[in-house]
N, C-alpha and C positions, 0 to 999 in steps of 0.2 A: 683383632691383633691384641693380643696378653700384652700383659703390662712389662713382664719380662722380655715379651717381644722386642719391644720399642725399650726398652733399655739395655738390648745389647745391641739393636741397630743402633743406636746415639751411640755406643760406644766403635761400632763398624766406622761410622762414618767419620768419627772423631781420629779413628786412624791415617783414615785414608786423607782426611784434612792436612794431616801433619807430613806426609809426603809430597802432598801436592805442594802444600804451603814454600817449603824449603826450592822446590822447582821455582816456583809463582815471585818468587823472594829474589833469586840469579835474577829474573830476565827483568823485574818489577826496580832494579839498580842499575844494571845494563842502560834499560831505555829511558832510566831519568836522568843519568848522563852521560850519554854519549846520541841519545835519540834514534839508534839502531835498532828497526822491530825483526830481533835474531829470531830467521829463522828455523838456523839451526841449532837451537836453544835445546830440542827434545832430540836431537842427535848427543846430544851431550851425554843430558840420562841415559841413554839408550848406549852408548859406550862406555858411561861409569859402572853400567849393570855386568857387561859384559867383562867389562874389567875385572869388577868385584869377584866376579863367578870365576874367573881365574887366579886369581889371586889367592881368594882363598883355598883353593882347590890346591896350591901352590905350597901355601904354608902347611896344610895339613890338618883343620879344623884348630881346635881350641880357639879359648878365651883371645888371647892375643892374637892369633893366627885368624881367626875371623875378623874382630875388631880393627885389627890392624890391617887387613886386607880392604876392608870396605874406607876404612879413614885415605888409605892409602891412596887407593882408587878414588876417591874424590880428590882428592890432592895432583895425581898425572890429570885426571879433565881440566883444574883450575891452572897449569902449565899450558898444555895444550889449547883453551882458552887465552891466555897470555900469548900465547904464539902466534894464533891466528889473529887477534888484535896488529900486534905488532907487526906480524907477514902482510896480512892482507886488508884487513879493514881500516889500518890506517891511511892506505892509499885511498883511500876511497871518502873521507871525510868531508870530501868539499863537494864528491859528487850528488847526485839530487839520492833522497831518502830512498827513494823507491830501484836504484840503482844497487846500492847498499842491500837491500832485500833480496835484489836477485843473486848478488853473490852470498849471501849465505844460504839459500835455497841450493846455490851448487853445492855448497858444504854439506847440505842433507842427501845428497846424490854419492857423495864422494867415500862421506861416511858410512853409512847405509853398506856400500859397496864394499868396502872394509870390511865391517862387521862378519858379512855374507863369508869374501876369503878367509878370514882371521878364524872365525867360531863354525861357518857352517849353516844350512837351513833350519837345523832342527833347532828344538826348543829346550833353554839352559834352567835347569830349577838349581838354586842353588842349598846348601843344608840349610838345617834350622840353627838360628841363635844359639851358643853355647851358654848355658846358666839362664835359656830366656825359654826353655822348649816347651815346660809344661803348660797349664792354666788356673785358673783359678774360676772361683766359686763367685759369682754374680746375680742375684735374682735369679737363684735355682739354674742357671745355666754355666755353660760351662765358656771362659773368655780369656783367646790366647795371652800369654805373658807378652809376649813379643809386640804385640797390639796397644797394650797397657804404655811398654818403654817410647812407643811412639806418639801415643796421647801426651808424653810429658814430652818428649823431644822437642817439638813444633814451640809450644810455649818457651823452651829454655832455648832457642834459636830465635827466636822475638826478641827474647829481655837481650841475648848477646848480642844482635844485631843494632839494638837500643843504646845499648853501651858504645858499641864501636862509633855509631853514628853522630852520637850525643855528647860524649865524652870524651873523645879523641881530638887532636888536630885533622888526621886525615878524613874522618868523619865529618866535621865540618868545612873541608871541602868537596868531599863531596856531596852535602847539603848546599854549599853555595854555588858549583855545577850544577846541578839541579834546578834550581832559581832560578839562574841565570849565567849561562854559560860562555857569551861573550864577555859579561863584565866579568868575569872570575879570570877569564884568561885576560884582558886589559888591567889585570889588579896583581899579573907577576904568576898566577900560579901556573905550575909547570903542567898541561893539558896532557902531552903526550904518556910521562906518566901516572899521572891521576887516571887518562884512558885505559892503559894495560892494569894495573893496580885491581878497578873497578870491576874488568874484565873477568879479572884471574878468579875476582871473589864470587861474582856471578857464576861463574864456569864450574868455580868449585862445591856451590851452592845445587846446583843442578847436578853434579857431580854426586854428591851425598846423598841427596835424594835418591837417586838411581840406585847407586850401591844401597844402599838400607832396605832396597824391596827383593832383595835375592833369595830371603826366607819364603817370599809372600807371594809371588809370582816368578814366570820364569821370563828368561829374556829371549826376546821373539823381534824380528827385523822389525817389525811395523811399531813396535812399542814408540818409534820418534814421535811420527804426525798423530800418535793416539794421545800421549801426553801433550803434544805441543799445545792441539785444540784446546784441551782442558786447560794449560797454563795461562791460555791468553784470553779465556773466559773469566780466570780469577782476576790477571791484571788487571783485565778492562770492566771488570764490576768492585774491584774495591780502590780503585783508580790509578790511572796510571804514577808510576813512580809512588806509589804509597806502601809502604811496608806494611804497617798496620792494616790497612785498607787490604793488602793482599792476604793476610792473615784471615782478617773477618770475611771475607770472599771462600774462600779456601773452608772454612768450618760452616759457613750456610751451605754451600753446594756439596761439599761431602755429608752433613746429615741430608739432605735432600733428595742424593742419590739413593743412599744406605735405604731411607725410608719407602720409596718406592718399589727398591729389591723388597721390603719386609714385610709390605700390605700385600704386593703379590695381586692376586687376579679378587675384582670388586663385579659382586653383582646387586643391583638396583633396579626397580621397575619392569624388571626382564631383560636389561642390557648388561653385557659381560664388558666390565672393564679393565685392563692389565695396567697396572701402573709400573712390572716389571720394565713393560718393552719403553716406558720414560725416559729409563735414564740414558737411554740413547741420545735424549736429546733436551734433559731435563735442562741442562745447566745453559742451553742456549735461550732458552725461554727466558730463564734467571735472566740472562746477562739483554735479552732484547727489552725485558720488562724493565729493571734499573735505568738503561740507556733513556728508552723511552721520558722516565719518570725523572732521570736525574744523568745527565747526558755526560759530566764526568767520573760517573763513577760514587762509590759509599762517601771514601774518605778523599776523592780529590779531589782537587784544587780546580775553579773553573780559572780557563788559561784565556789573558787577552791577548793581542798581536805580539806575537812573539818579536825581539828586536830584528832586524833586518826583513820582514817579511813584503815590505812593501812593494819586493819587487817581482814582478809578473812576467808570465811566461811570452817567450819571444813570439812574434806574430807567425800564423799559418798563413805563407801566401801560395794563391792561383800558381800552380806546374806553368814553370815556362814553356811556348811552342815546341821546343826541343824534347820535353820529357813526355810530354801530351802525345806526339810521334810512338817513342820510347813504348806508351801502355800500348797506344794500340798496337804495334808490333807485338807485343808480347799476348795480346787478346786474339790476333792471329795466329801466333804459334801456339797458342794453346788450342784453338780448334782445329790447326791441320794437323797437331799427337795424335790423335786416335788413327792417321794416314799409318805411320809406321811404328807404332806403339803395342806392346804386347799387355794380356787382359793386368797383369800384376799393377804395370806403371799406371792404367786408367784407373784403379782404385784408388792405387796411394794418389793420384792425380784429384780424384773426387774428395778425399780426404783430406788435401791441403784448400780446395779451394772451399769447401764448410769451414775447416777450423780458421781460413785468414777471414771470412763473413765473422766469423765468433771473435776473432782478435781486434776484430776492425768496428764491430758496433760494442765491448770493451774500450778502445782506446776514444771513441766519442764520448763516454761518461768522463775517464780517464782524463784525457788532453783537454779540449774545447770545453768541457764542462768541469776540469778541476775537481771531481768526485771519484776518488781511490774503492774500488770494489775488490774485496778478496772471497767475493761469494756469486760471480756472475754465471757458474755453473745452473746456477738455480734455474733461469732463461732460457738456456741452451739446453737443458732437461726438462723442461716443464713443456720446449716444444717438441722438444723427441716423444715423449710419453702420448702427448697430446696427440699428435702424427697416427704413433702407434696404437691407441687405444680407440680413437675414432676410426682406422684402419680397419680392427677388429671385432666393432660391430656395424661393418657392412657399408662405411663409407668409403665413396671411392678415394681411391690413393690418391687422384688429382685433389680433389676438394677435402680432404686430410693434411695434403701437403698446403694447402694455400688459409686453412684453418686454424694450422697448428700456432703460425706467429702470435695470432689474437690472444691465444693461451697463454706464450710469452709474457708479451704486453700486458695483460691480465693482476700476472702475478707482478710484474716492473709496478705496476698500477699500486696494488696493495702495497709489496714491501718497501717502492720508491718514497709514498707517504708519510711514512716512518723515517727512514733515511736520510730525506733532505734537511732535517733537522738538528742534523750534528753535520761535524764536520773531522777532517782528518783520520785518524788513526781511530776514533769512536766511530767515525762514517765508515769506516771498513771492516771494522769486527761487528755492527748492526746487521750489513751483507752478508758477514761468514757467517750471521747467529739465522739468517731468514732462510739460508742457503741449505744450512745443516738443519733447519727442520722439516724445510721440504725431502731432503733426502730420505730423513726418518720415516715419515708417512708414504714413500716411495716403498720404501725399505719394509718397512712392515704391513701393509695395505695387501696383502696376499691375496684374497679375495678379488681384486677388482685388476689392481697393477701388477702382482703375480709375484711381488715382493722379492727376496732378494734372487730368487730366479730370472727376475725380469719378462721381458715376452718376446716369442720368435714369430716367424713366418712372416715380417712384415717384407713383402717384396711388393716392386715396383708394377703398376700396369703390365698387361701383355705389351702394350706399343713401348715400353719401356724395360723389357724383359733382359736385351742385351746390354753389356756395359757400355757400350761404346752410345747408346742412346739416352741410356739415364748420368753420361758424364756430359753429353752436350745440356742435359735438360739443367743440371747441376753447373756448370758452366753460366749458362743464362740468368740462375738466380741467384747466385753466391758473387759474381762479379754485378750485374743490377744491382742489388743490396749494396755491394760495395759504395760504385758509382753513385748512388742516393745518397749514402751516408756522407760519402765527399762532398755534395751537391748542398747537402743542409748544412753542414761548417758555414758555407760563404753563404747563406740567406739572412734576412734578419733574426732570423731566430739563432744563428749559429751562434750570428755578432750578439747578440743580447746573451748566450750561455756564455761564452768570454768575455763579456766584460763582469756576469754577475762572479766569474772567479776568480778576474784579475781584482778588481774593485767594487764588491758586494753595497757598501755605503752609495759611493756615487751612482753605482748601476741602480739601488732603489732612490735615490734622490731626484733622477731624470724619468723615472714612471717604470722604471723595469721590474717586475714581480720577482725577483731572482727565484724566491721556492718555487713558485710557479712552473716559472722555467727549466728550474733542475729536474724537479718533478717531473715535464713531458720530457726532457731529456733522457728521464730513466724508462719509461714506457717506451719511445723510441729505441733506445737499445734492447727493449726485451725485445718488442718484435724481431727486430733481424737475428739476434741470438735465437730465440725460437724456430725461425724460417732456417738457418745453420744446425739447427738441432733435428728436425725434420727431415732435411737434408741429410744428414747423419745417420738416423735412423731409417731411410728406406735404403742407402746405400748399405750396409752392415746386414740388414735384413733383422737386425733383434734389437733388444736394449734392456738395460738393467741400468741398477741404483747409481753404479760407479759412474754416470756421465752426471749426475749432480754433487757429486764428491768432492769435498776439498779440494786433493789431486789435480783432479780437472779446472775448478776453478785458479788453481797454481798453474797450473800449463796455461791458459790464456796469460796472465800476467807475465810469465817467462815471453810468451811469442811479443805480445808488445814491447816488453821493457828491451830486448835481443833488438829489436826492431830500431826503436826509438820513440820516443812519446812525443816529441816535437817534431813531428815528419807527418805529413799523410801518408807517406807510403810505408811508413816503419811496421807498422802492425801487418801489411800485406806480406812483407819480408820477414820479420820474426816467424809466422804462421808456416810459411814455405823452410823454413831453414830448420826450425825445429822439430819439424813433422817429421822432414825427411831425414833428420838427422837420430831422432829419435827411429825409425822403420830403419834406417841401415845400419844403424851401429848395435840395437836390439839382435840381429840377425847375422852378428859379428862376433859378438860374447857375452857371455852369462853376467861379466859386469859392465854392462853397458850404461848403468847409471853413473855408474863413476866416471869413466870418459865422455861421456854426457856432461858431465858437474866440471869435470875439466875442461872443454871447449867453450862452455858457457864463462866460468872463470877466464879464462884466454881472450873472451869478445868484451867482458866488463871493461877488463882491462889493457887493453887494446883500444877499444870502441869506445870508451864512455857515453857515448853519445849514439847507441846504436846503431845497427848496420848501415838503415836507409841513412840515419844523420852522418855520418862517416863517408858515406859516398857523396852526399850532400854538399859537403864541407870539402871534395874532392873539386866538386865540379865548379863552386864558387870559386876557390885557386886557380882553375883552370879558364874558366872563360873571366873571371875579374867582376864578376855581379856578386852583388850583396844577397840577393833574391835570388829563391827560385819558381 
């Protein structure tokens, strides 16, 4: 690699820093105070792009007509922002964090959907920069203007940001929200709007971003969750709530990228190495390697007991006689379906009872163990593949399917060890950073896993050949798995993972190992995740990369949180509700995520307490018990 090489990738990536950074910067104020991890942050970009690309499309290019279309367009996100603040997430303030998350995950469904009616599937390139079009002369090469005005952007959106925070009154509350956010509102300041304010400027922040890349790329539906990943790899490596920190985050990982596109393909001792196909997954590495080394991040703050935290999640108690009746009736009606069931209903039928095993060894890390995972696809793919790939050279599908969990557990094993080490909002983007590299090597492993094709032919036994036999055999293990994972809640080992996350101190004070115990907490849920994935994978007959995907791992967290996280049975009922919710409203209209994103909004709020706790809370009023 020339030397002019690497100094126009350093300046590649130095661009691409100062986009990110501005994104990384919205959500990096957002969640230091108000503690909302939006995750409809990249729907934002993703409709200031679309904005900008009309807009100026609108005015008719020039100087003004460009510039003032992209300011502009960040300017409606930073409203629009303010709105939804004010509309919907401030109902939700008091409700649990993770609650909070799902309703802005409806907002990426809803928006998404928008986008679709509003602009259309194809892809929006917008013109090039007026006074910005040509390049200049860089160590013999040639390096856009446009690229140049965003190398300086990023910095002079630091120092402004510096100013307002430092130098203002409003600035300084929102550095004492930050700190600490009950004494600020106990000290007079007015929360609700200091909350929309913060909002607006985050919104508009992500907003700006978006619009500024209309030269540079076009705008494409998925652009959300592609930005999003990246914004929450800068937050959570240069710390959370730290500007600065997201700045220096944002210019490592953007030259890191660049450099890996610039080496290209390395050979060595006779092995061909691509650092191209990296940057797939480079910046997960970054952010698992920081974590690792330095748990909050570059420039943040390590956090102690937040005020109020002392207080612990209400007790799981043993189903009363009445509900205990309640399963097994419904463990009977689910095996006399296939009586008058036609083939469609025994798929979707197989396909909720994997995904609520998948929901249900989730919400055991989740609930009873207090360890928030936003990457548990990793499990539920590592046993599909595993299924499928021992399938494929010549193991029987029985002892494939009964193999694959150990694969699970395996990977629970390695990336759980890492994991128990942090906690909160760090302990969940460690998840998504182990999640997204397993995908990677799924993903590009073409050779072996068949990469992003995936692999077919995985079908069941002959004795397993019709549906109606591999939904009873699916039956048997998807509700087993279930029933075990209920079964080890109330063991000592369940009581010892709740106490180590109601009260970590006292839990090791009386001999409890808490890492210890997170730790088998986390291999326990690989396995059943994996045995679900398995599951999965011989009923579908293929499999590819998307079951370890983000995505996926957001649809488990949608089925629990829908459900309830304080219920046993909420995760069984998220998994059933949004399965089928998602198969028939798919097959209703082309914007099915947005009616999706809106019944999901309707249950937040409606349910707070999801479905199962909702009906919970029914039956307590009704028969006069505290318990159930």
């Amino acid at each position: 690699m020339s030397f002019s090489s690497i100094v126009i990738q350093l300046l590649n990536g130095l661009a691409s820093a100062s986009s990110l950074f501005l994104v990384a910067a919205g959500l990096s104020i957002i969640f230091g105070v108000t503690r909302i991890v939006n995750f409809a942050h990249g729907s934002l970009y993703m409709l200031a792009t679309y904005t900008a690309y009309s807009l100026v499309k609108t005015f008719s290019g020039g100087i003004l007509g460009f510039w003032g279309g992209v300011l502009l367009a960040g300017l409606i996100v930073g409203v629009f922002g303010a709105l939804v603040e004010r509309l919907l997430l401030r109902r939700l303030y008091h409700a649990p964090e993770l609650l909070q998350l799902l309703a802005t995950f409806a907002l990426v469904l809803i928006i998404r959907d928008f986008a679709l009616w509003t602009w259309g599937p194809e892809d929006l390139l917008g013109p090039r920069a007026p006074g910005l079009k040509g390049a200049v002369d860089i160590a013999g090469r040639q390096f856009p203007q446009y690229d140049l005005f965003l190398i300086v952007l990023g910095p002079v959106v630091l120092g402004l940001l510096w100013l307002l925070l430092t130098r203002t009154r409003w600035g300084t509350l929102v550095r004492a929200a930050t700190e600490d956010r009950e004494m600020a509102g106990a000290l007079g300041v007015n929360q609700a709007w200091l909350f929309t304010s913060v909002f607006a400027l985050g919104s508009f922040l992500a907003g700006l971003g978006g619009a500024i890349q209309i030269p540079r790329e076009p705008a494409v539906l998925t652009m959300d969750l592609t930005i999003l990943s990246d914004v929450f790899v800068v937050v959570v490596v240069g710390g959370m709530g730290s500007i600065p920190g997201a700045f220096l985050a944002a210019v490592i990982i953007g030259v890191i990228k660049a450099m890996c596109i610039g080496i290209g393909n390395v050979s060595a001792f006779g092995i061909d190495f691509s650092f191209s196909k990296l940057t797939l997954v480079v910046e997960f590495i970054v952010m698992a390697v920081v974590l690792v080394i330095r748990p909050w991040g570059l420039l943040g703050r390590q956090q102690g007991i937040p005020r109020g935290a002392a207080s612990v999640e209400p007790p799981l108690y043993l189903p009363p006689p009445a509900l205990l009746k309640g399963l097994a009736a419904a463990l009977l009606m689910l095996a006399l379906l296939p009586l008058f069931s036609d083939r469609y209903t025994l798929v979707l039928l197989t396909d909720i009872l994997a995904f609520a095993l998948f929901a249900v060894s989730l919400h055991f890390i989740m609930g009873p163990a207090g360890m928030h995972s936003f990457g548990h696809a990793a499990y539920f793919g590592l046993g599909a593949y595993a299924a499928a790939l021992l399938f494929k050279h010549a193991v029987p599908m029985e002892a494939a399917l009964l193999l694959a969990p150990l694969v699970g557990a395996l990977g629970a094993l390695v990336f759980g060890w890492f994991c128990v080490r942090l906690s909160g909002v760090y302990l969940a983007m460690l998840t998504l950073a182990f999640a997204q590299i397993a995908w990677s090597v799924v993903y590009q492993w073409d050779a072996f896993t068949g990469g992003s094709n995936g692999l077919v032919g995985i079908w069941p036994a002959d004795w397993l050949a019709s549906k109606t036999a591999f939904y009873y055999l699916a039956l048997a293990l998807c509700a087993g798995g279930v029933l075990l994972l209920w079964r080890i809640v109330f063991s000592p080992f369940g009581y010892a993972l709740r106490a180590g996350r109601d009260s970590p101190l006292r839990a090791d004070a009386i001999g409890i190992d808490v890492r210890r115990q997170q730790w088998l907490g986390f291999a326990l849920a690989g396995v059943f995740a994996g045995l679900a994935g398995a599951v999965h994978a011989f009923s579908k007959g293929s499999i590819s990369p998307d079951t370890l995907s983000i995505p996926r791992s957001v649809d488990g967290l949608v089925m629990v949180l829908m459900g309830g996280i304080q219920t046993l049975t909420g995760a069984v009922a998220g998994a059933a509700v949004f399965t089928w919710l998602q198969d028939t409203i798919a097959r209703q209209t082309e914007f099915w995520r947005a009616l999706l994103g809106g019944i999901i909004l309707f249950l937040v709020l409606a349910f707070p307490q999801g479905i199962a706790g909702f009906l919970r809370e029914r039956w307590e009023a009704r028969t006069g018990k505290n318990r159930r």
